[in-house]
N, CA, C and O atoms as CSV, one atom per row, in Angstrom:
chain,resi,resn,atom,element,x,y,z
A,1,UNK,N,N,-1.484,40.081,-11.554
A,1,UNK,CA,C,-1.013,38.757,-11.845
A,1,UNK,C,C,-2.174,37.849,-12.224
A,1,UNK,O,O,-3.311,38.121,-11.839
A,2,UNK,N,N,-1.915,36.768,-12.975
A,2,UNK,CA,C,-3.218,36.002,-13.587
A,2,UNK,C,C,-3.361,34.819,-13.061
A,2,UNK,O,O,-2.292,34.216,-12.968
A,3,UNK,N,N,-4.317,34.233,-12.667
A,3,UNK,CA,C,-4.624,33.056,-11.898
A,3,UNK,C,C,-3.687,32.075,-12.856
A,3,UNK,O,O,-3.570,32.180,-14.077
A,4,UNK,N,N,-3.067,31.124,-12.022
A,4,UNK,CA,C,-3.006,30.089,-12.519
A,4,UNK,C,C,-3.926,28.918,-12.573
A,4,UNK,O,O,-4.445,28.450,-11.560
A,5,UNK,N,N,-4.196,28.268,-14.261
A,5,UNK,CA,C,-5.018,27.273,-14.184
A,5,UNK,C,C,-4.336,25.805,-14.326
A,5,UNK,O,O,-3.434,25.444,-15.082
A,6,UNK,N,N,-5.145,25.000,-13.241
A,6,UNK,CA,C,-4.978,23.726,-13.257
A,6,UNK,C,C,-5.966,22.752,-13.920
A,6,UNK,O,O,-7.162,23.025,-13.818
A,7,UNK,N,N,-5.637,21.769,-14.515
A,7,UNK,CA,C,-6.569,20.839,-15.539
A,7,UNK,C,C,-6.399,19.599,-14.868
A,7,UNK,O,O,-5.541,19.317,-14.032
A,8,UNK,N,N,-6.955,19.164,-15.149
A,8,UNK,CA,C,-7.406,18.058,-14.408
A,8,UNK,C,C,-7.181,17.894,-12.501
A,8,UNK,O,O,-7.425,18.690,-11.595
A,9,UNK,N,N,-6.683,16.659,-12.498
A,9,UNK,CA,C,-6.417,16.491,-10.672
A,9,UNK,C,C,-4.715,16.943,-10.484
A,9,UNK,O,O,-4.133,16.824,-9.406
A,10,UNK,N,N,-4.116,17.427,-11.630
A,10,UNK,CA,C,-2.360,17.809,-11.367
A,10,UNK,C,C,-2.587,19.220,-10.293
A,10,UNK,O,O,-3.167,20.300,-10.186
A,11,UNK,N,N,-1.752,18.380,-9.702
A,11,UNK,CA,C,-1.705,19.589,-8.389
A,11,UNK,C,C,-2.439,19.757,-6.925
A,11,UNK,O,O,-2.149,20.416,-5.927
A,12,UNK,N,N,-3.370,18.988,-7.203
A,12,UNK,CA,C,-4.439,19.121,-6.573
A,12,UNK,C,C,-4.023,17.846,-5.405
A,12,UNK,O,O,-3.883,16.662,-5.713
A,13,UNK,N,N,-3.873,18.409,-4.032
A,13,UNK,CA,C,-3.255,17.562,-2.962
A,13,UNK,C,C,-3.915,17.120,-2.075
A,13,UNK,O,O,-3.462,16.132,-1.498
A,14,UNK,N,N,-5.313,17.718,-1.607
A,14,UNK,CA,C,-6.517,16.980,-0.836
A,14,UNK,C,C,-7.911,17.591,-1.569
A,14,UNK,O,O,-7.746,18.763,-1.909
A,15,UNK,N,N,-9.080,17.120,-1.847
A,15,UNK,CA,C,-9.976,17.804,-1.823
A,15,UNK,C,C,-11.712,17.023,-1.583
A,15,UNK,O,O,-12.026,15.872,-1.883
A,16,UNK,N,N,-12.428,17.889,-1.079
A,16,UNK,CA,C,-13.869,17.321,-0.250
A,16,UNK,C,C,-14.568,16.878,-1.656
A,16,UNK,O,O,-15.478,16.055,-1.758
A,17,UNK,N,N,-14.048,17.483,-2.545
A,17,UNK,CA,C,-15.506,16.746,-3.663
A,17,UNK,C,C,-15.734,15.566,-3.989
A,17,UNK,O,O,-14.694,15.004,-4.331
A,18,UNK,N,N,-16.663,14.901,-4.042
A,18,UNK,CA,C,-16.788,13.447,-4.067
A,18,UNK,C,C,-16.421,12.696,-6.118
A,18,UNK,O,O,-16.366,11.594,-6.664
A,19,UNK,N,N,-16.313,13.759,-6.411
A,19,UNK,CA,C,-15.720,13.261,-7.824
A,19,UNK,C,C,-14.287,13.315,-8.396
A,19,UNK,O,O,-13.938,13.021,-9.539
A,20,UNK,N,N,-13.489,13.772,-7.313
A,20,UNK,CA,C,-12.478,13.828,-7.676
A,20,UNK,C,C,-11.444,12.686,-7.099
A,20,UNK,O,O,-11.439,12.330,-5.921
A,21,UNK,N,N,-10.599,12.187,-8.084
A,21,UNK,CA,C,-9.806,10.973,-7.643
A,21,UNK,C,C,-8.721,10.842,-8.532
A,21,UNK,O,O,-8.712,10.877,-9.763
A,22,UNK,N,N,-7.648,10.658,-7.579
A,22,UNK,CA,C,-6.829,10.624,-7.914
A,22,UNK,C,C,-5.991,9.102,-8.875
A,22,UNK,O,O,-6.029,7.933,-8.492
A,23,UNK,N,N,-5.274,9.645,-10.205
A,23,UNK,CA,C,-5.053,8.555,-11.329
A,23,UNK,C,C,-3.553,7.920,-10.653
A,23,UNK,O,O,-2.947,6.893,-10.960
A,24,UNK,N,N,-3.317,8.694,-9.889
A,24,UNK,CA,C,-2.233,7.580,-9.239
A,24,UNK,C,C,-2.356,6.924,-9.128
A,24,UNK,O,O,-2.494,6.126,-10.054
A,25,UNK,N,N,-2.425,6.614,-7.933
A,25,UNK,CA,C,-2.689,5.596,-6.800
A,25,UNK,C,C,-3.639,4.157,-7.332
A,25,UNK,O,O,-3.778,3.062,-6.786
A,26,UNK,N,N,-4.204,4.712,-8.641
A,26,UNK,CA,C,-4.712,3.748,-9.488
A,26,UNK,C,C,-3.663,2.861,-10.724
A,26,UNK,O,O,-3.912,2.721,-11.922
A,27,UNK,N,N,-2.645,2.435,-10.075
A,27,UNK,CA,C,-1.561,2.125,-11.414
A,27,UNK,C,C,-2.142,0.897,-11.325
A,27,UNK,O,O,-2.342,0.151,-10.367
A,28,UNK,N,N,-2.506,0.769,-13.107
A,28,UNK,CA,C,-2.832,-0.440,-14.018
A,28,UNK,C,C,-1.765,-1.745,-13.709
A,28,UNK,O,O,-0.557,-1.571,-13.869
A,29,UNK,N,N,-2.149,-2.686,-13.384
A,29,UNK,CA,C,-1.079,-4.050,-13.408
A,29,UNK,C,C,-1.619,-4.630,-14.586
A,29,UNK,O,O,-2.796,-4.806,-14.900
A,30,UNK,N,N,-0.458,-4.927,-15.248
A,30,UNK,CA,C,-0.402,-5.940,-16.706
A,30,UNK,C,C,-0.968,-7.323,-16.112
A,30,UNK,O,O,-0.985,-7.794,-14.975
A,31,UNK,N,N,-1.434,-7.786,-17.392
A,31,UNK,CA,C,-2.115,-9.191,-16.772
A,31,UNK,C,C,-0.735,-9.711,-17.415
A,31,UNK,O,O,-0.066,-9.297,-18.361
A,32,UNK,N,N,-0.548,-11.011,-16.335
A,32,UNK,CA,C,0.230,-11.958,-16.321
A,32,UNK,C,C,0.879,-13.171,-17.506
A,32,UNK,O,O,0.262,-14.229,-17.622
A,33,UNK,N,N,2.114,-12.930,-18.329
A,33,UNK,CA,C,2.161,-13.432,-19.343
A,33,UNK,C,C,2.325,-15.107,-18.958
A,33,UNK,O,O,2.652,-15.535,-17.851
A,34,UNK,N,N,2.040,-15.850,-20.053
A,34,UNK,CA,C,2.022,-17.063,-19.634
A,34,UNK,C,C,4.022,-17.349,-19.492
A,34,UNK,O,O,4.975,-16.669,-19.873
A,35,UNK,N,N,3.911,-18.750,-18.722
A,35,UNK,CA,C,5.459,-19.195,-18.410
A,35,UNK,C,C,6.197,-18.966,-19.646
A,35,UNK,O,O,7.050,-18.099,-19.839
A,36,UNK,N,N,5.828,-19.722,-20.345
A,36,UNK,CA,C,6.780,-19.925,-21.273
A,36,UNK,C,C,7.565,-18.534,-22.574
A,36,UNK,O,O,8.446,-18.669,-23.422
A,37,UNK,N,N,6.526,-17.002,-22.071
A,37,UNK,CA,C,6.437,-16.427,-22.752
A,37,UNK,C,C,7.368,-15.557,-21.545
A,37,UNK,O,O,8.186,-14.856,-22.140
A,38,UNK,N,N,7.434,-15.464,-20.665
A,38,UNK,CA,C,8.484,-14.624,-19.331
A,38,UNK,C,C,10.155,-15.087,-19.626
A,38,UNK,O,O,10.663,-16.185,-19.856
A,39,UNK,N,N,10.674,-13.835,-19.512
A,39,UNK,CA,C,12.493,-13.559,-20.033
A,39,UNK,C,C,12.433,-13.160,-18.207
A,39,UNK,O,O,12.515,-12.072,-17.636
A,40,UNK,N,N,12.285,-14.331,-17.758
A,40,UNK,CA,C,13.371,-14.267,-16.309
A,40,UNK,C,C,15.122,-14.517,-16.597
A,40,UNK,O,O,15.701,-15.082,-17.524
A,41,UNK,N,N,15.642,-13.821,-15.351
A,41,UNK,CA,C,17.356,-13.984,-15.862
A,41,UNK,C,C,17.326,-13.998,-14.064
A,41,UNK,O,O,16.810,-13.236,-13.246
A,42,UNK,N,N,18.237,-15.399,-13.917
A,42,UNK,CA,C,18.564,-15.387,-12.150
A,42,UNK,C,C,20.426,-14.974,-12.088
A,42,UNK,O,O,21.439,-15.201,-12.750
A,43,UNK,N,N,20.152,-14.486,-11.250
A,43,UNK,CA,C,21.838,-13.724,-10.655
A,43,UNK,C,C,22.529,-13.652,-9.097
A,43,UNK,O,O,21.800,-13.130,-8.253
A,44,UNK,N,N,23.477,-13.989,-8.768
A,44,UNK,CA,C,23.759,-13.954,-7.780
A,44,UNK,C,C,24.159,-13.027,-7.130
A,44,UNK,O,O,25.324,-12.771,-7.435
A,45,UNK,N,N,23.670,-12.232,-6.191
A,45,UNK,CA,C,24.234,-10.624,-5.645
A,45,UNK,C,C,24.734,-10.579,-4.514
A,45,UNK,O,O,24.643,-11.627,-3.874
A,46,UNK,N,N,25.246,-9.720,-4.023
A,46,UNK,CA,C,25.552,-9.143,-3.080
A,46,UNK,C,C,25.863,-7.949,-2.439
A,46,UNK,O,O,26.358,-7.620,-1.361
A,47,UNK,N,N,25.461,-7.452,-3.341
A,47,UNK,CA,C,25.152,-5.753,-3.035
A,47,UNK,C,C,24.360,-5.186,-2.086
A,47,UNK,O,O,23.144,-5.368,-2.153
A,48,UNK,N,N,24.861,-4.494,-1.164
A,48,UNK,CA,C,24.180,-3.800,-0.279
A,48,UNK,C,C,23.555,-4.888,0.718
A,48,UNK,O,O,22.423,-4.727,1.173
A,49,UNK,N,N,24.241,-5.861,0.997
A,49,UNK,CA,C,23.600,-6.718,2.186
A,49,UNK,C,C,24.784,-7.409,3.006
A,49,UNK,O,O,24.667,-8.568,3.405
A,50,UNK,N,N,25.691,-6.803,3.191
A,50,UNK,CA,C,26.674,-6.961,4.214
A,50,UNK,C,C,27.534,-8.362,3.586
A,50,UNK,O,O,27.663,-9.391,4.249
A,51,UNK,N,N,28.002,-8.212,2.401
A,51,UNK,CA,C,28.583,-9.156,2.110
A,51,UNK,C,C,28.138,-10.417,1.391
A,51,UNK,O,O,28.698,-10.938,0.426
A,52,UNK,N,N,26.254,-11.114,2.464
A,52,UNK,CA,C,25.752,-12.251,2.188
A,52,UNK,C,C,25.065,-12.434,0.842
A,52,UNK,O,O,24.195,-11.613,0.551
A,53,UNK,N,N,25.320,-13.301,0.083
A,53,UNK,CA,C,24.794,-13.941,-1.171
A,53,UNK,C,C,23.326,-13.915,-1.244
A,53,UNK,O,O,22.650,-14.558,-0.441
A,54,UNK,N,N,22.801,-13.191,-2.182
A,54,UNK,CA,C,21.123,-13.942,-2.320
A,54,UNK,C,C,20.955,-14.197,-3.917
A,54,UNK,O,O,21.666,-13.589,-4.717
A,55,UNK,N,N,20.316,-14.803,-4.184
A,55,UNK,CA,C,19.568,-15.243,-5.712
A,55,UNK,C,C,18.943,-14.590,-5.762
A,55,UNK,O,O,18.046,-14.703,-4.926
A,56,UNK,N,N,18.834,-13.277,-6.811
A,56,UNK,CA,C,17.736,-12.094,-7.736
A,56,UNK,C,C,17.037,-13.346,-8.779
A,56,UNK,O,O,17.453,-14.458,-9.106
A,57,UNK,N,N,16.035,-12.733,-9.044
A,57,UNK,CA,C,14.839,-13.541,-10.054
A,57,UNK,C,C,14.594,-11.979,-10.429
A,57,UNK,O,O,14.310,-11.087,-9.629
A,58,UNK,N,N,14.765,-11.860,-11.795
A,58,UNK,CA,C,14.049,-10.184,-12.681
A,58,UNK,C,C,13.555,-10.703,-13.212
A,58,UNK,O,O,13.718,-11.923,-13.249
A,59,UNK,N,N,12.393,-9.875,-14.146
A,59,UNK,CA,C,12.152,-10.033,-15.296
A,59,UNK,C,C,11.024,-10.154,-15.488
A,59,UNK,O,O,10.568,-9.988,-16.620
A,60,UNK,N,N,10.213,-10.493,-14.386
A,60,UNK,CA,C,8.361,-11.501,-14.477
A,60,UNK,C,C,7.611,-9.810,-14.836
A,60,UNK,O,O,7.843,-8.670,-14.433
A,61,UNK,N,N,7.105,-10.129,-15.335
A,61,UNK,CA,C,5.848,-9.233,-16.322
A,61,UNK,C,C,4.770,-9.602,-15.688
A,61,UNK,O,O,4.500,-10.685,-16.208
A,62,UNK,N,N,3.662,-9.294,-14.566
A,62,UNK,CA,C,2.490,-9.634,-14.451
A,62,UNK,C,C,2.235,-9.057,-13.105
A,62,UNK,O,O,2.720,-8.060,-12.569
A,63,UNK,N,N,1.348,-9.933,-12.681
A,63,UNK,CA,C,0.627,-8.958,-11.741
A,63,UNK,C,C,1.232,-9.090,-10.192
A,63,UNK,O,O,0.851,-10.185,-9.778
A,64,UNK,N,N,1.852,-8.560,-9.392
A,64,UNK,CA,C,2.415,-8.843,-8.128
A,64,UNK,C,C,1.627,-9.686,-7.486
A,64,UNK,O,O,2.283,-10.072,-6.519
A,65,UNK,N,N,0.178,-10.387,-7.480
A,65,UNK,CA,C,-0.097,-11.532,-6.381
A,65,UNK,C,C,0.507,-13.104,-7.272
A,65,UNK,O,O,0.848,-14.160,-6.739
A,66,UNK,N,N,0.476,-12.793,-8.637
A,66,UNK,CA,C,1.228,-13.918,-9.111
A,66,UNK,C,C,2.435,-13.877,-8.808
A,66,UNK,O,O,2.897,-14.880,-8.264
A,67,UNK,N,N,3.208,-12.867,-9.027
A,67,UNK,CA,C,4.653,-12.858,-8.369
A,67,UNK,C,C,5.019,-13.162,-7.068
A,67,UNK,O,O,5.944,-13.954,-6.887
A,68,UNK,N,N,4.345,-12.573,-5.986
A,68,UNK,CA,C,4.059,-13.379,-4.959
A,68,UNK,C,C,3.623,-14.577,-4.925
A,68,UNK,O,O,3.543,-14.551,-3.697
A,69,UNK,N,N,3.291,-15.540,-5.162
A,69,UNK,CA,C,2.933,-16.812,-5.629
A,69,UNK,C,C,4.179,-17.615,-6.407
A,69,UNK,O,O,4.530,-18.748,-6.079
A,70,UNK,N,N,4.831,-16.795,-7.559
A,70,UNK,CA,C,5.941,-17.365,-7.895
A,70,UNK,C,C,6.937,-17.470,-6.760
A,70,UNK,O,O,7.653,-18.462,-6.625
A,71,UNK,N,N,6.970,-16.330,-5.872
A,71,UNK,CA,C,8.612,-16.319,-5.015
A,71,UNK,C,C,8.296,-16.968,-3.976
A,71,UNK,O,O,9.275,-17.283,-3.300
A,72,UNK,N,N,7.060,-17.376,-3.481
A,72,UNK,CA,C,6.727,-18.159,-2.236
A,72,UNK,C,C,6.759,-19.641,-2.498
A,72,UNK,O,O,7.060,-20.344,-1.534
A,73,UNK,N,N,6.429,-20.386,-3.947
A,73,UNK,CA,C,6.774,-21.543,-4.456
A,73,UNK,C,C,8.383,-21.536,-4.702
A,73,UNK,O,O,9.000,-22.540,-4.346
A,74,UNK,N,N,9.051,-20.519,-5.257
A,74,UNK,CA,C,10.600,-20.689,-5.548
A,74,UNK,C,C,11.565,-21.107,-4.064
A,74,UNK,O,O,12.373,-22.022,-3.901
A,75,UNK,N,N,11.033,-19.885,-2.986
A,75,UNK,CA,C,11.704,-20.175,-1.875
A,75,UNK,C,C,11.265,-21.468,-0.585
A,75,UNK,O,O,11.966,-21.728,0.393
A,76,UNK,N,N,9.991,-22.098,-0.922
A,76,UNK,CA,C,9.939,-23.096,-0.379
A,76,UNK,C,C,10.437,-24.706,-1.169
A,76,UNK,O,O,10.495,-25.793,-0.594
A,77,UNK,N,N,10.708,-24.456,-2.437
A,77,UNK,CA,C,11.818,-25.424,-3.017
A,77,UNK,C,C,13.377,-25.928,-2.935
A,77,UNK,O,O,14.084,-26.916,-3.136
A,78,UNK,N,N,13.443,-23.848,-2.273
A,78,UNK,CA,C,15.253,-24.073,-2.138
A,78,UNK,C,C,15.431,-24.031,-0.725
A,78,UNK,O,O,16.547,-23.831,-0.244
A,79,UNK,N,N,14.233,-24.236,0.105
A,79,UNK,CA,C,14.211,-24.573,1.622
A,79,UNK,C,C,14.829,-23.032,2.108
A,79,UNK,O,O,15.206,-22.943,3.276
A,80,UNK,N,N,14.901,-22.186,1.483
A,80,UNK,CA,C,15.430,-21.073,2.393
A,80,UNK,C,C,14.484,-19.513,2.676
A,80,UNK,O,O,13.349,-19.571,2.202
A,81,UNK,N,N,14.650,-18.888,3.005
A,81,UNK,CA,C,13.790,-17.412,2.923
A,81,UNK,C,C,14.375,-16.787,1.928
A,81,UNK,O,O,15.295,-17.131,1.187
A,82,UNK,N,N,13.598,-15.614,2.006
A,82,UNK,CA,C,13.645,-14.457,0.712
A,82,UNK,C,C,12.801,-13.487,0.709
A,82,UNK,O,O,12.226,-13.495,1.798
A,83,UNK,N,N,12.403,-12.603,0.010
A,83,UNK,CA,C,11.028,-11.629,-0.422
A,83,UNK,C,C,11.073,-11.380,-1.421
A,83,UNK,O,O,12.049,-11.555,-2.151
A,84,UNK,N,N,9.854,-10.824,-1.775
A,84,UNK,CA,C,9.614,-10.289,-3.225
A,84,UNK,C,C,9.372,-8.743,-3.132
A,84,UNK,O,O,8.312,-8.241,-2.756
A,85,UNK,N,N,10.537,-8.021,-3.540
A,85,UNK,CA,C,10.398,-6.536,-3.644
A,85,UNK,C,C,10.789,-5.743,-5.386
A,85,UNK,O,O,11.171,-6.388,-6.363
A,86,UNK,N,N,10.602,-4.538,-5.354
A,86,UNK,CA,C,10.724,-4.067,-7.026
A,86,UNK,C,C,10.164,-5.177,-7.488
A,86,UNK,O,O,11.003,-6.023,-7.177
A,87,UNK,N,N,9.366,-5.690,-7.984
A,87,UNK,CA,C,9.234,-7.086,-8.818
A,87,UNK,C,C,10.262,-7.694,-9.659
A,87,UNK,O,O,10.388,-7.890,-10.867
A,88,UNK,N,N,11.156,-7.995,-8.302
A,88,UNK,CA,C,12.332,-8.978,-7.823
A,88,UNK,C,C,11.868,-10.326,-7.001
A,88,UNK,O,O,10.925,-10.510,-6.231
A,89,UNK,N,N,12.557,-10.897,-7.314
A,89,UNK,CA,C,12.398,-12.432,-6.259
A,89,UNK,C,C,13.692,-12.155,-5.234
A,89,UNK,O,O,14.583,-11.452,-5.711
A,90,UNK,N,N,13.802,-12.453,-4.404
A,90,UNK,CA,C,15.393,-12.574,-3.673
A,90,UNK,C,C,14.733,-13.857,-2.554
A,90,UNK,O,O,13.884,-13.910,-1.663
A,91,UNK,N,N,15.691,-14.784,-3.218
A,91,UNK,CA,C,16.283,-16.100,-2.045
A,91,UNK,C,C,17.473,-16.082,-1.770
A,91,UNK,O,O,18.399,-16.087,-2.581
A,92,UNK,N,N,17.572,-16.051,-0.099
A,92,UNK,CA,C,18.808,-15.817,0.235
A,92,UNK,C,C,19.591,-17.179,-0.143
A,92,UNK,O,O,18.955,-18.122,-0.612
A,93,UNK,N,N,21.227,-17.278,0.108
A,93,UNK,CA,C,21.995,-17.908,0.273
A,93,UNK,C,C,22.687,-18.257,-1.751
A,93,UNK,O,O,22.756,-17.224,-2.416
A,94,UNK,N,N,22.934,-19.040,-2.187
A,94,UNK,CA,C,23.403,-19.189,-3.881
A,94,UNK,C,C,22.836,-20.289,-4.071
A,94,UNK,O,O,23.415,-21.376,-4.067
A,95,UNK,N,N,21.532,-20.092,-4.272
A,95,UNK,CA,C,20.565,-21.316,-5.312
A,95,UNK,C,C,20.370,-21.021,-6.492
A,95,UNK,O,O,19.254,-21.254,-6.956
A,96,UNK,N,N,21.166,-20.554,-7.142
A,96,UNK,CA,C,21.090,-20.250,-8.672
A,96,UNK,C,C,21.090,-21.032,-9.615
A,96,UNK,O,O,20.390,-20.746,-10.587
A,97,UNK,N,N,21.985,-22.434,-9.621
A,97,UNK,CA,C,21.244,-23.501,-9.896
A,97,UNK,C,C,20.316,-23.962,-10.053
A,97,UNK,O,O,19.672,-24.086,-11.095
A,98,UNK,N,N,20.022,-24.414,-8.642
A,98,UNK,CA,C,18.663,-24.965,-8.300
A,98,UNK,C,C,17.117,-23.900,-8.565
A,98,UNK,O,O,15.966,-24.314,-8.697
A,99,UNK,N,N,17.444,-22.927,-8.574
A,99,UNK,CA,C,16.335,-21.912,-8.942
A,99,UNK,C,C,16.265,-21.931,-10.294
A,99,UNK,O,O,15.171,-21.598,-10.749
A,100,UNK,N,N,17.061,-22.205,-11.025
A,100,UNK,CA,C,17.005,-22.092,-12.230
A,100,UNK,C,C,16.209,-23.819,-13.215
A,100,UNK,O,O,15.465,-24.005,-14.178
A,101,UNK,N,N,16.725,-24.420,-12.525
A,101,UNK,CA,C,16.240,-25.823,-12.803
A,101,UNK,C,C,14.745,-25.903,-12.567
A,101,UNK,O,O,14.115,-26.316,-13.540
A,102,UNK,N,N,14.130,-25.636,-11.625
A,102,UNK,CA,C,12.813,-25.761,-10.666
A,102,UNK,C,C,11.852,-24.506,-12.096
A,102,UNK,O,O,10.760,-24.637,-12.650
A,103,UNK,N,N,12.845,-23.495,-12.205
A,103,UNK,CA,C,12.118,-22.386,-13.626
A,103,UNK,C,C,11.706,-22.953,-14.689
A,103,UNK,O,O,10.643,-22.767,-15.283
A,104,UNK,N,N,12.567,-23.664,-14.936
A,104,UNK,CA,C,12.579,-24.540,-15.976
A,104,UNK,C,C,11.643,-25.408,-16.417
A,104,UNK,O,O,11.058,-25.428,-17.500
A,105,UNK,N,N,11.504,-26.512,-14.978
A,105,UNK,CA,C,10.226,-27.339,-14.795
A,105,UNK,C,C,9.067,-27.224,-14.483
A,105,UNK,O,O,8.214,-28.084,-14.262
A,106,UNK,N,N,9.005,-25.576,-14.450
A,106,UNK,CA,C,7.676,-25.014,-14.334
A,106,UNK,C,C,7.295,-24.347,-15.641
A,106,UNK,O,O,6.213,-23.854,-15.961
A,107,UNK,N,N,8.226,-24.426,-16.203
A,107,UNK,CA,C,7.925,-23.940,-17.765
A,107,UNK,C,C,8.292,-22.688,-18.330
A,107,UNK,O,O,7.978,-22.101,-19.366
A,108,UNK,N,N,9.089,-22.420,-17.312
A,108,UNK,CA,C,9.505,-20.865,-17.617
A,108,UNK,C,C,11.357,-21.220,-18.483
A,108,UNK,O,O,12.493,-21.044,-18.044
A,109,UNK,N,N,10.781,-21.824,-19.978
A,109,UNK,CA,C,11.802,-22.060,-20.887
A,109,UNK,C,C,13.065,-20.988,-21.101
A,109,UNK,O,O,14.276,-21.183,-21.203
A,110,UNK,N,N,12.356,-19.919,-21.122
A,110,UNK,CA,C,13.454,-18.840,-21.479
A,110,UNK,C,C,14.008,-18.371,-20.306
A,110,UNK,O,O,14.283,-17.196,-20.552
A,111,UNK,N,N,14.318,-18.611,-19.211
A,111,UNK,CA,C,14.734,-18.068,-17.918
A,111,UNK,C,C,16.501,-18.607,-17.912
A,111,UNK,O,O,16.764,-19.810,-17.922
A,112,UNK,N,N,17.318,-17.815,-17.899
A,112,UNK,CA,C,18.363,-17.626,-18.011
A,112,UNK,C,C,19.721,-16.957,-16.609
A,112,UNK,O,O,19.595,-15.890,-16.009
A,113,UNK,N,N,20.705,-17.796,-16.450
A,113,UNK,CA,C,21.620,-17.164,-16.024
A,113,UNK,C,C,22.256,-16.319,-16.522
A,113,UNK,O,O,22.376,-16.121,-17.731
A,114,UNK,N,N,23.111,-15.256,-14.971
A,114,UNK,CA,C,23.567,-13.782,-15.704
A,114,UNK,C,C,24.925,-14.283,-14.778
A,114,UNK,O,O,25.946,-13.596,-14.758
């Protein structure tokens, strides 16, 4: 039987050499498009959370500490909690309105209800 060959780091699950590193764990973040250039769309859900309403924010293109930064300014406007997961916003309760207005006046022109 003939060795199998591996190329590059595919496959390769621990190893001592000091040059080898893995291209995962290295995922590139896009730099951050400006406001006015982000296709946010806010929606009201309720899927998979026992019924209760939260406001989704999709769409932001950039780097997760700005996104974090966006959803921590969004949810201290609509006075309520939330998190930022998948590079999603979620504020609980139906501020879809008001989330959408506050987008707006931050310059995020194209941000749209679904």
């Amino acid at each position: 039987m003939a060795k199998k060959k591996l190329f590059g780091t595919a496959g390769v699950v621990y190893s001592t050499e000091p040059g080898v590193v893995s291209n995962e764990s290295e995922a590139e973040e896009m730099d951050t498009l400006p406001a006015g250039q982000q296709f946010l769309t806010v929606k009201l859900d309720a899927k998979q959370r026992a019924g209760k309403l939260v406001t989704l924010i999709s769409g932001f293109i950039g780097k997760n500490a700005d996104l974090e930064k966006l959803g921590r300014e969004l949810k201290s406007f609509c006075g309520t909690g939330g998190s930022v997961k998948n590079n999603e916003i979620l504020v609980q309760g139906d501020n879809k309105e008001r989330a959408l207005q506050w987008l707006h006046k931050k310059g995020y022109a194209k941000a749209r209800k679904v």
